[in-house]
C-alpha positions as CSV (number, residue, x, y, z in Angstrom):
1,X,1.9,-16.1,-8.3
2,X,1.6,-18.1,-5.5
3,X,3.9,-16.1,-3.2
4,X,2.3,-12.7,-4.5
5,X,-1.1,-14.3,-3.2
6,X,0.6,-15.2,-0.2
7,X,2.2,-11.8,0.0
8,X,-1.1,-10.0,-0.2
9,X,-2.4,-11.8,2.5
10,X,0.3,-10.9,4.9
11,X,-0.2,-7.2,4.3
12,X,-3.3,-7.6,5.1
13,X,-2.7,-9.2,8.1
14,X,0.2,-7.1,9.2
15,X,-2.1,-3.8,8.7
16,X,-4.8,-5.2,10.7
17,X,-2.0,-6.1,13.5
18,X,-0.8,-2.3,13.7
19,X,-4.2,-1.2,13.8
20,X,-4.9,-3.8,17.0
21,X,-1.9,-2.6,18.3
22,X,-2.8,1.1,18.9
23,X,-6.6,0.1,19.5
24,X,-5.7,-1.7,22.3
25,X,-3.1,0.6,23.7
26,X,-0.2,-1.4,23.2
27,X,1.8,1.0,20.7
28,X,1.4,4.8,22.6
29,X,-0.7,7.7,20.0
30,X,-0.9,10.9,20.0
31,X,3.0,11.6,20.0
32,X,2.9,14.3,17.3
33,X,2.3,17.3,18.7
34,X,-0.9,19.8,17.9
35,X,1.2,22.5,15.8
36,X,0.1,24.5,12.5
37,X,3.6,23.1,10.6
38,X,2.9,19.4,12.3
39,X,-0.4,19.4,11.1
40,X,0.0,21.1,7.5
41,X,3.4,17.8,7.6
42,X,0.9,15.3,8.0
43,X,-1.6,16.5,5.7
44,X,1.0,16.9,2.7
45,X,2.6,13.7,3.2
46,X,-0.5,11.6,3.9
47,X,-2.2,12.9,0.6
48,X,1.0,12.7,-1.2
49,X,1.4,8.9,-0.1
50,X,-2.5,8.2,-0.5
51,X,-3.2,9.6,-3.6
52,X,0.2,9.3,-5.2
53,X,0.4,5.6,-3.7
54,X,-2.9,4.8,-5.1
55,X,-2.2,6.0,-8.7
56,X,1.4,4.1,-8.9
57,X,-0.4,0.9,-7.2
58,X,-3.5,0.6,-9.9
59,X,-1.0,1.8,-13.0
60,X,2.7,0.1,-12.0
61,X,1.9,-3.1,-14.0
62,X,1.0,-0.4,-17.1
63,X,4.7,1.7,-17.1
64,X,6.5,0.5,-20.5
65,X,9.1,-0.8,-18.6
66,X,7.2,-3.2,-16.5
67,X,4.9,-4.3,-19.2
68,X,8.0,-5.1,-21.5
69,X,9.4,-7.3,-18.8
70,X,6.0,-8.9,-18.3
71,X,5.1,-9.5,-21.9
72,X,8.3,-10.4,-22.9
73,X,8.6,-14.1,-25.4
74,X,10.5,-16.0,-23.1
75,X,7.2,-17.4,-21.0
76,X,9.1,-18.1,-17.4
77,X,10.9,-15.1,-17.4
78,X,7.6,-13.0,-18.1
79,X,5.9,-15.2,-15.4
80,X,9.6,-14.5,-13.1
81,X,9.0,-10.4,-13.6
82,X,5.2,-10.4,-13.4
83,X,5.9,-12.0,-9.8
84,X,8.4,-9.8,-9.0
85,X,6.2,-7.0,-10.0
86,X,3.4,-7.7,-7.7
87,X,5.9,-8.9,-4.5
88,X,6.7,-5.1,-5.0
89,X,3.4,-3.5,-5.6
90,X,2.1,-5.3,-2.2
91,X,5.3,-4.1,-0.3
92,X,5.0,-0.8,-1.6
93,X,0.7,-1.2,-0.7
94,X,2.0,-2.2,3.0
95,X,4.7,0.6,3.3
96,X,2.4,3.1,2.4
97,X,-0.8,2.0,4.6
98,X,1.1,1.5,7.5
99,X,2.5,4.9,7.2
100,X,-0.9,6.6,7.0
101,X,-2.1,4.2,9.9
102,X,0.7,5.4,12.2
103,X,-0.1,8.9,11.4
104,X,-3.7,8.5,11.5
105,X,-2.9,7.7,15.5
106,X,-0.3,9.5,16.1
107,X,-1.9,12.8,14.9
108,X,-5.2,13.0,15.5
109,X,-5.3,16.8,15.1
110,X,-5.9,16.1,11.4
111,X,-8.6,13.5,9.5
112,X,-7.1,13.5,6.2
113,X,-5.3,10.2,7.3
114,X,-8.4,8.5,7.4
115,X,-9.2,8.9,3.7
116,X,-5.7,7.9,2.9
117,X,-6.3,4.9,4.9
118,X,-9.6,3.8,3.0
119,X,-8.3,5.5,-0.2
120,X,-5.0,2.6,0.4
121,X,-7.6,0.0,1.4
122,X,-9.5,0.5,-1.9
123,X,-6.3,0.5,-3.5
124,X,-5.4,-2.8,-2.0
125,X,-8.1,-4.5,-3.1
126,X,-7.6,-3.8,-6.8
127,X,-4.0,-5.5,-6.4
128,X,-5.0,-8.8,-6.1
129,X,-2.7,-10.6,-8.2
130,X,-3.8,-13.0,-10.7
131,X,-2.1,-15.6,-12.9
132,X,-2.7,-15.1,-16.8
133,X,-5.5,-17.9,-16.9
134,X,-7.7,-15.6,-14.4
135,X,-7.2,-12.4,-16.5
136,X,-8.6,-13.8,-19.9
């Protein structure tokens, strides 16, 4: 669990690097341009990824698959998978904020990147991943 915790950190970091990045002017914004199609784009596939990226972040470790692999008898292989599980659920928590960052400065016609930003951050914090002595 130690690399999950490591993992989780370095999301963190990374997502607070790309937001530097276009604060500071480094990365160019505003490179979308202000259309009715670009701007109904960005709204679909921010929500879709914020709200469908938050419900598959808080409920992967609860889809039958994944919880048979976790709770499986064999104690290091259940402790292997649960890793393995939340390696991907921070990778997939990374993926999907940086996505809504970039979009969130590189349209600014639109604000619903905003909420999927916070909506992701939220979601973030609820992934923290814990061993089996923290969740008794």
């Amino acid at each position: 669990m130690k690399s999950a915790k490591v993992l989780f950190i370095v999301a963190f970091l990374a997502v607070a690097m790309v937001f530097a990045l276009f604060e500071y002017g480094v990365l160019p914004v505003a490179l979308i341009p202000d259309t009715p199609e670009n701007r109904y784009a960005v709204d679909v596939a921010c929500i879709l990824t914020g709200v469908g990226g938050f419900f598959i972040l808080l409920t992967m470790l609860k889809i039958p698959v994944v919880r048979a692999a976790i709770h499986q008898p064999d104690g290091v292989m259940a402790e292997k998978a649960k890793a393995r599980y939340c390696n991907l659920r921070m990778l997939l928590w990374m993926v999907l904020i940086l996505f809504n960052a970039v979009m969130y400065y590189e349209a600014p016609m639109t604000r619903k990147p905003t909420y999927c930003v916070l909506m992701l951050f939220v979601a973030g914090v609820f992934c923290w991943p814990k061993t089996a002595d923290e969740e008794e």
